[in-house]
N, C-alpha and C positions, 0 to 999 in steps of 0.2 A: 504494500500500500504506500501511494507514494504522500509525502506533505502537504498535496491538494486536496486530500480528503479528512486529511486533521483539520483544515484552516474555514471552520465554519461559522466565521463573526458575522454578524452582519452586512447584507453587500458581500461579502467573499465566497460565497458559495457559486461553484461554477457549475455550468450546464451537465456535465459530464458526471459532476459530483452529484447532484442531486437526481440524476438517472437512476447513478449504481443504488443509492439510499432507497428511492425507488421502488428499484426492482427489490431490493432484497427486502422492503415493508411488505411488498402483494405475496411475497413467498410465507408472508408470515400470518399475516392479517386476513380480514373479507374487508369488502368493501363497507358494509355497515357498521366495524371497528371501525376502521379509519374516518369514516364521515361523523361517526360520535367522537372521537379525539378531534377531528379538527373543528365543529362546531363549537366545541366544549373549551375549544382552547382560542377561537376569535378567529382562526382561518378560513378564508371561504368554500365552502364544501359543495357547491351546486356542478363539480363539476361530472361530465358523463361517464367516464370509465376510470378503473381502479386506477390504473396508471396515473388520468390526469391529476389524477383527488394525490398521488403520494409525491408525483412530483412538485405538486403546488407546497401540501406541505414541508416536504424536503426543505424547499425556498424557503419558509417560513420558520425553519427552524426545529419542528416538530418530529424529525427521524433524526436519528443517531446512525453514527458510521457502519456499525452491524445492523439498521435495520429497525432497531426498536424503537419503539414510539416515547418519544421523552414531552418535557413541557415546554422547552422552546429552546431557544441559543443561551451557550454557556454564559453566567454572568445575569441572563435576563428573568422572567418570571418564569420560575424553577418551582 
């Protein structure tokens, strides 16, 4: 794993980054977990497949490097 996928402050989350986080949420989650963690946590959840809804919240901060659903970026509302 390279240092672009530690580096998830704010704005530093890259396309690539928040794919692999992603992918590796919908191997974990259904889509009705993820759309109650992101509504629950201020993200917008309307969107249409598992994919769009993990990579939105990837951006948002809401998946962790392995995948799991956290409460947002390091530092922020934890």
């Amino acid at each position: 794993m390279s240092a672009d996928y530690l580096d998830d402050r704010p704005g530093m989350m890259r396309v690539h980054v928040a794919s692999e986080r992603a992918r590796l949420a919908c191997g974990i989650y259904t889509q009705s977990n993820l759309r109650a963690w992101a509504k629950s946590h201020g993200c917008p959840s309307g969107d249409s497949t598992k994919g769009d809804l993990a990579w939105r919240m990837a951006q948002h901060g809401l998946i962790a490097a392995d995948g799991a659903l956290r409460d947002g970026f390091p530092g922020g509302a934890s």
